[in-house]
C-alpha positions in Angstrom: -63.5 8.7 10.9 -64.1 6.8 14.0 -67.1 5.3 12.9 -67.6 3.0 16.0 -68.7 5.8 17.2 -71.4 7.2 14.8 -75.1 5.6 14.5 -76.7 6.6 11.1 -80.3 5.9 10.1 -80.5 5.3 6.4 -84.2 6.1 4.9 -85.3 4.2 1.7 -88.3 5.7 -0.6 -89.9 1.9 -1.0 -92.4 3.2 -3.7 -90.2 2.0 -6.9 -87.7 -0.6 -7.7 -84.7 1.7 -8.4 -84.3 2.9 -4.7 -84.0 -0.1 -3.4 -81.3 -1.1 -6.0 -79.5 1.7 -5.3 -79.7 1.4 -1.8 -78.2 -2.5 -2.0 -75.1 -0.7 -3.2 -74.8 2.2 -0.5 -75.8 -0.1 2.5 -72.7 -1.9 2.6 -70.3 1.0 2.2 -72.5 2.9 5.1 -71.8 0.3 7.5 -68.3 0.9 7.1 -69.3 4.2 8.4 -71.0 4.0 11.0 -73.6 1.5 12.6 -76.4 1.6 10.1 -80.1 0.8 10.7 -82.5 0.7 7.8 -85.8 2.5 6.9 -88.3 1.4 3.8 -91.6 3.4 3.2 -93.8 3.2 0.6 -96.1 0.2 -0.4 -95.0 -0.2 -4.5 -91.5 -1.8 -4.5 -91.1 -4.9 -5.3 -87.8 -6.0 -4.2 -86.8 -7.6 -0.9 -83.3 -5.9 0.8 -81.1 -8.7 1.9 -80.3 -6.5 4.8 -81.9 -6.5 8.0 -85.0 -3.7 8.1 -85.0 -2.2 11.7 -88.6 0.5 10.6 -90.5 -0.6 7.8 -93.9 2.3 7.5 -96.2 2.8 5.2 -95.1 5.8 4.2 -96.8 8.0 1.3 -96.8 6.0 -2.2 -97.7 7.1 -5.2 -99.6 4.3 -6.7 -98.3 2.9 -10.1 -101.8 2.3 -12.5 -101.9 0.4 -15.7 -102.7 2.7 -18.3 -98.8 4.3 -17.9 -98.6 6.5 -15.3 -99.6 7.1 -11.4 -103.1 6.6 -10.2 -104.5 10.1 -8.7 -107.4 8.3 -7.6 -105.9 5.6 -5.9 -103.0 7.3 -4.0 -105.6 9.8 -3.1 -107.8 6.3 -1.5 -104.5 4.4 -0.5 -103.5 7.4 2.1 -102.9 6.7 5.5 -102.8 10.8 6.6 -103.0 9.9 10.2 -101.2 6.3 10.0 -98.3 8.8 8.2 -98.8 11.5 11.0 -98.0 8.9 13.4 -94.7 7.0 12.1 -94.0 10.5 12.0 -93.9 11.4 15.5 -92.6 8.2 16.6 -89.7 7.5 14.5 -86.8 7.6 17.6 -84.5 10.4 14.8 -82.6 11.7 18.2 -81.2 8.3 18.5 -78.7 8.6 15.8 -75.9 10.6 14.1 -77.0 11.1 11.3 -79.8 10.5 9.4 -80.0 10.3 5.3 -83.0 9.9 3.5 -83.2 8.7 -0.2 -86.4 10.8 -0.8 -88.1 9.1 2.4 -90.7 11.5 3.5 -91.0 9.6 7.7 -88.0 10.3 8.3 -87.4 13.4 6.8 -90.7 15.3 8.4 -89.5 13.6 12.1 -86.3 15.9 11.3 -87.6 18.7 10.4 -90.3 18.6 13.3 -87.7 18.1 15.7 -85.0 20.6 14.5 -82.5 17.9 13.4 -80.3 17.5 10.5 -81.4 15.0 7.6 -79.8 14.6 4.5 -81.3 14.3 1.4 -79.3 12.4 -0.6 -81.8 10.8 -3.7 -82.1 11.4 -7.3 -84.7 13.8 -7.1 -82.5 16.4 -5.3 -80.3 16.5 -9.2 -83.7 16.8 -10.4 -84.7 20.2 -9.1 -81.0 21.7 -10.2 -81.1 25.1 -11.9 -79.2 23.5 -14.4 -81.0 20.0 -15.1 -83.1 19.7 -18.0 -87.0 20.1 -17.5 -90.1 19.7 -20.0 -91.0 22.9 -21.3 -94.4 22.8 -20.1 -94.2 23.9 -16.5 -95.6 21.9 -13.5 -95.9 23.8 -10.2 -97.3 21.1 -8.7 -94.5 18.8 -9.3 -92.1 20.9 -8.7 -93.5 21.4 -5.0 -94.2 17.7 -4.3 -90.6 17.1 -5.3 -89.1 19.7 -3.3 -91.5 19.4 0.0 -92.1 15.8 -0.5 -89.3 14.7 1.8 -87.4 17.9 3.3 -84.1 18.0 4.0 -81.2 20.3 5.7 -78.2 19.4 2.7 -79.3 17.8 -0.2 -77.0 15.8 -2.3 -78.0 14.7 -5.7 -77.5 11.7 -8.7 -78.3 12.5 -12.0 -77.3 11.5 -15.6 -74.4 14.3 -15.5 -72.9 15.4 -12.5 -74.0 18.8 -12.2 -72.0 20.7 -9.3 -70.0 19.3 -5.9 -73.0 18.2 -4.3 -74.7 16.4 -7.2 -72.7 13.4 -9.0 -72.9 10.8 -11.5 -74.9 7.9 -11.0 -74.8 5.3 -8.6 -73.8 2.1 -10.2 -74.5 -1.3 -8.7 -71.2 -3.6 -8.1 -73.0 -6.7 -9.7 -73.9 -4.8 -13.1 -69.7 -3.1 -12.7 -68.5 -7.3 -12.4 -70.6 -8.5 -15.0 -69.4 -8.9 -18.9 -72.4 -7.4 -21.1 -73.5 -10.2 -24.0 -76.0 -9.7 -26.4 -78.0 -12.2 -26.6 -80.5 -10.9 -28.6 -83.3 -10.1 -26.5 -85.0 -6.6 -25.6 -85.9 -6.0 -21.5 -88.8 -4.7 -20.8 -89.8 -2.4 -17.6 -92.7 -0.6 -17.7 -94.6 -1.4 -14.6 -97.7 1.3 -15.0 -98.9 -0.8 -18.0 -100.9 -3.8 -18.0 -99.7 -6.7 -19.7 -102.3 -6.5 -22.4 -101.4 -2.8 -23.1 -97.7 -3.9 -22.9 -98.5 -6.9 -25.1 -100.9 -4.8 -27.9 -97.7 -2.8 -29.3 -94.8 -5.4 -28.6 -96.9 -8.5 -30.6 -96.0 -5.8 -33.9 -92.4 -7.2 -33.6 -93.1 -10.7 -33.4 -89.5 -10.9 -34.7 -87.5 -10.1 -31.8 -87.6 -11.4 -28.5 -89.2 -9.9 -25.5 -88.8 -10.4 -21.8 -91.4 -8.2 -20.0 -90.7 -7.6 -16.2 -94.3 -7.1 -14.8 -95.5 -5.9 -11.9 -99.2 -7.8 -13.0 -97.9 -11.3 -12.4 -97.0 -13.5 -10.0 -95.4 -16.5 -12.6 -94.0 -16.5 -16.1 -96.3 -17.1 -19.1 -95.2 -16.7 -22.4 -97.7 -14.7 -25.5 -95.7 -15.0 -28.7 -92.1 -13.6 -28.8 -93.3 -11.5 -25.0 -92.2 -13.7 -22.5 -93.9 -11.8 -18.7 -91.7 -12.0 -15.8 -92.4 -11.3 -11.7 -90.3 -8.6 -11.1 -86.6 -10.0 -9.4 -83.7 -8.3 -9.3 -81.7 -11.4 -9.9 -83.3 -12.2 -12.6 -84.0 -8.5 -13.7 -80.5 -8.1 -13.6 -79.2 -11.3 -15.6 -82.0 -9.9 -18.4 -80.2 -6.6 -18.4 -76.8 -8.2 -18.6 -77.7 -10.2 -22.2 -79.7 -7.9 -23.4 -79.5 -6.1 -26.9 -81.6 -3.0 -25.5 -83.8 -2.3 -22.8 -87.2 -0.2 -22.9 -88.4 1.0 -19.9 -89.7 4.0 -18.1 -87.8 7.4 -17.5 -86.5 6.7 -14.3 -83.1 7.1 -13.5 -81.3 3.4 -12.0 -82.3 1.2 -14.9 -81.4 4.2 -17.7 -78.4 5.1 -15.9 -77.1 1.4 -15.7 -78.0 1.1 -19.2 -75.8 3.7 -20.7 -73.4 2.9 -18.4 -73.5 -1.1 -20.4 -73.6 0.7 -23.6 -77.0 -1.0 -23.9 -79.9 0.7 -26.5 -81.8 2.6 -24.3 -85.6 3.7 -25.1 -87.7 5.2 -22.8 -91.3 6.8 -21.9 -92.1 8.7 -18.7 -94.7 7.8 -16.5 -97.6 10.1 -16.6 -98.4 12.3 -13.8 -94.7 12.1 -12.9 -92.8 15.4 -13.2 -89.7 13.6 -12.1 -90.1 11.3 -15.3 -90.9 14.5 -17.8 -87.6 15.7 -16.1 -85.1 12.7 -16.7 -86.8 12.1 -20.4 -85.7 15.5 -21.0 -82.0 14.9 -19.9 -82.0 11.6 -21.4 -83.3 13.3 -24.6 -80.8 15.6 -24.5 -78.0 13.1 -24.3 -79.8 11.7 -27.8 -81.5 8.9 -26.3 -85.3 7.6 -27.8 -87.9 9.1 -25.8 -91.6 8.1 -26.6 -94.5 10.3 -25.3 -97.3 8.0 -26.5 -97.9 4.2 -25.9 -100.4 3.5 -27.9 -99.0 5.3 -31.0 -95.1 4.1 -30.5 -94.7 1.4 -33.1 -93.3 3.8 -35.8 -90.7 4.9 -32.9 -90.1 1.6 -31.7 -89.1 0.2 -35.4 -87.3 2.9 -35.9 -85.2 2.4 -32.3 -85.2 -1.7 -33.0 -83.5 -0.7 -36.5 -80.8 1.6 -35.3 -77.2 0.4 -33.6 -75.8 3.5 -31.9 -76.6 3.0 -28.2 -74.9 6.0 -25.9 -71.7 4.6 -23.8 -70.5 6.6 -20.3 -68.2 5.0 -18.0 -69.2 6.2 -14.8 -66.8 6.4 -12.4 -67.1 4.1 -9.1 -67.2 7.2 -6.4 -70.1 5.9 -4.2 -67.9 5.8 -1.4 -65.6 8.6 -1.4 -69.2 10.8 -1.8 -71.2 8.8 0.9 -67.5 9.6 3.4 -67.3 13.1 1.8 -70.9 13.8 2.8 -70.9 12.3 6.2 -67.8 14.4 7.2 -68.9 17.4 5.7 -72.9 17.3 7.6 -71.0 16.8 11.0 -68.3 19.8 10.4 -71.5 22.3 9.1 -74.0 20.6 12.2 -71.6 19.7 14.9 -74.4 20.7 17.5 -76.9 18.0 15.7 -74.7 15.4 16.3 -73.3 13.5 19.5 -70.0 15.0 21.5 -68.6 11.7 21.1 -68.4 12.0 17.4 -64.8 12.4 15.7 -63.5 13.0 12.3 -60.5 11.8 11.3 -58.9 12.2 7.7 
């Protein structure tokens, strides 16, 4: 591909952490692709990309609450409808290529208002699969946010399994690929819609083990007991990951996903109010990983998880690349009037 000649926009969802992780991994291998600018929406992450951010919106968030799942009230009172209406209608889409969006609703709706191409290429695209797991209890609702959340014209997925052509294994990160897994025998902790204290009430039961708590609730590290509370960094996330003898954490999909791929003990609960999470718990139960529905009654669980020693293993295979080069070539050859004249493919 003559990717001098090829502009992409690549659209982040900026609402949790594991976008932005993942999207630290694809930037790099994009800009082999093409000239890449970057979009972040969404008011909840809490990592900085050490890329250059050419749009950064507001965006529509789902706000993260402390009682273990998203706030209705306040992402109903954090909306910016007309703030959103706007980045909307002025996002410059016909400037580029090619525009991908990782479940990035700005960019997506300037597409679809304007008749262009976007590609969906996220997590939550696997998610909606006829043939990915869901909870038995339907959710209409969630099923429609997640489908007309951020629209798209080919939708690529990542889930747990690879499910079909268009949706693949997960995305792994180069710096968890290079590292050498130790146990060093403490547990990581992410479960950022808990407050410390709830966080804190069940882990101070297993005063025995070590705990290093990544918290979205504080700005510097304090110590209660065995729980040590960190400020979320991905450097420091990561080297916590690396050494650690299991991870608990929510049911997203980055964090679980690099755990299995470590062979790490994996334990999870999904954010309330979050079909997405009732989705990957229900895959990630499947595979015969831990999955807590209850907080405040998950000691018995917990001891029962700290006790055991068969964590799942799955080498996923480092494709990023050959999909993101697959994908590119294949939107241009199905929408060659979307894109510029001066485009060309090349084997």
């Amino acid at each position: 591909m003559n990717h001098q000649q090829i502009k992409i926009l690549y659209a982040i969802q900026g609402t949790g952490n594991g976008h932005l992780a993942r999207a630290t991994e694809i930037i790099p291998l994009l800009n082999k692709l093409g000239q890449t600018d970057l979009l972040v929406s969404g008011t909840q992450g809490d990592l900085a990309l050490p890329f250059r951010v050419k749009y950064k919106r507001y965006g529509l968030s789902f706000i993260f609450g402390k009682h273990g799942g998203v706030s209705i009230g306040q992402t109903i009172r954090q909306s910016r409808p007309f703030r959103l209406l706007r980045d909307i209608l002025s996002l410059p889409v016909d400037n580029y290529d090619l525009v991908i969006s990782d479940f990035e609703p700005v960019s997506a709706w300037a597409c679809k208002l304007r008749g262009k191409a976007c590609i969906g290429l996220s997590h939550q695209n696997a998610v909606l699969h006829p043939h990915a797991p869901a909870p038995p209890q339907a959710d209409r609702i969630g099923r429609f946010i997640l489908k007309h959340y951020a629209p798209a014209t080919i939708r690529y997925g990542f889930h747990f399994k690879p499910l079909d052509a268009q949706n693949f294994a997960p995305v792994i990160r180069s710096s968890i690929r290079q590292a050498k897994p130790r146990q060093l025998g403490h547990y990581t902790v992410y479960l950022p819609a808990y407050s410390n204290a709830e966080i804190a009430h069940i882990l101070r039961l297993f005063p025995q083990y070590n705990w290093q708590v990544f918290s979205k609730h504080c700005r510097e590290d304090y110590r209660q007991g065995s729980i040590w509370f960190r400020p979320v960094s991905l450097e420091a996330f990561t080297n916590s990951f690396v050494n650690c003898t299991g991870i608990l954490c929510t049911a997203g999909f980055e964090t679980p996903a690099e755990a299995i791929y470590m062979g790490k003990k994996l334990c999870v609960i999904p954010m309330k109010n979050q079909y997405e999470q009732a989705c990957n718990a229900e895959f990630l139960r499947s595979m015969g990983i831990r999955v807590l529905s209850d907080w405040h009654h998950a000691a018995d669980m917990i001891d029962q998880w700290l006790r055991s020693n068969k964590p799942l293993h799955i080498n996923y295979p480092d494709e990023t690349f050959t999909i993101l080069r697959q994908l590119v070539r294949q939107t241009v050859e199905h929408h060659p009037e979307r894109t510029r004249s001066s485009l060309l493919l090349a084997n």
